[in-house]
N, C-alpha and C positions, 0 to 999 in steps of 0.2 A: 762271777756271772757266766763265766763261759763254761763252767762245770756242771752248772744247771741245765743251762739252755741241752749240753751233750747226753746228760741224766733224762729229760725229757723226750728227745728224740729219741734213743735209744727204747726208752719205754713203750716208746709210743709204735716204735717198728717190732719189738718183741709182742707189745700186744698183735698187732696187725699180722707180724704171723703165727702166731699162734691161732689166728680167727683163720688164714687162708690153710691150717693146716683140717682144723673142722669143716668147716665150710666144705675144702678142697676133697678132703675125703669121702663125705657127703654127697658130695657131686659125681666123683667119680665111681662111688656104690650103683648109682642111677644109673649113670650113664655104660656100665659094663653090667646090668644086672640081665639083660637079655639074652646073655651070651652063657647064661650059668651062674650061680650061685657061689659057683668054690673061682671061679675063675675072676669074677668082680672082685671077691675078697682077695684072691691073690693082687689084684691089681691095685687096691684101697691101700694092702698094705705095703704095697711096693709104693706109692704115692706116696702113705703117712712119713716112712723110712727116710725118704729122701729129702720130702719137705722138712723132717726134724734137722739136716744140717743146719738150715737158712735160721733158725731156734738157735742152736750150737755155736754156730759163724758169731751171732749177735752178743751171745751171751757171753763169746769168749772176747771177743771186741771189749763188751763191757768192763771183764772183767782185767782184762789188761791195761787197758785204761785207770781202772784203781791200783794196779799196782805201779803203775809209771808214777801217780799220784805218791802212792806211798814210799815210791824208793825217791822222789826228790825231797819230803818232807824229811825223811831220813838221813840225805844229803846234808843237807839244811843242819839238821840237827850236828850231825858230827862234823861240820864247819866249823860251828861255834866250839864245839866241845873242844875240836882241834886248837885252835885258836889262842882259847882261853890257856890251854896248856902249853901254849908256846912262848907266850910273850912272859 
């Protein structure tokens, strides 16, 4: 139940920045386009660059989280295997 609910949230913040990384871009093209052409763009892409950590951050959260998953399963396993071979 709880792996769910962590699977959702997660998802649900990797979508969300992925929208403030468009959206964000977007915005800030407008908002520095008076200023110059090549100088907006530097600025977009200095925006897009930085917002992709908050991407990164999450994705790598996620993905650590699968493997905490997968080395207790693994634990698990060679518990038993231990076990079995001891007694």
């Amino acid at each position: 139940m709880q792996k769910e609910k962590f699977d959702r949230i997660v998802s649900f913040l990797l979508g969300a920045s992925w929208a403030i990384v468009i959206i964000g871009a977007i915005i800030t093209f407008q908002l520095f386009s008076p200023f110059g052409f090549s100088f907006a763009f530097f600025i977009t892409v200095a925006f897009v660059v930085v917002s992709f950590f908050l991407v990164l951050a999450l994705d790598a959260f996620a993905i650590n989280r699968e493997k905490l998953y997968e080395a207790q399963r693994q634990t698990e396993l060679l518990e038993k295997i231990y076990f079995k071979h001891t007694k």
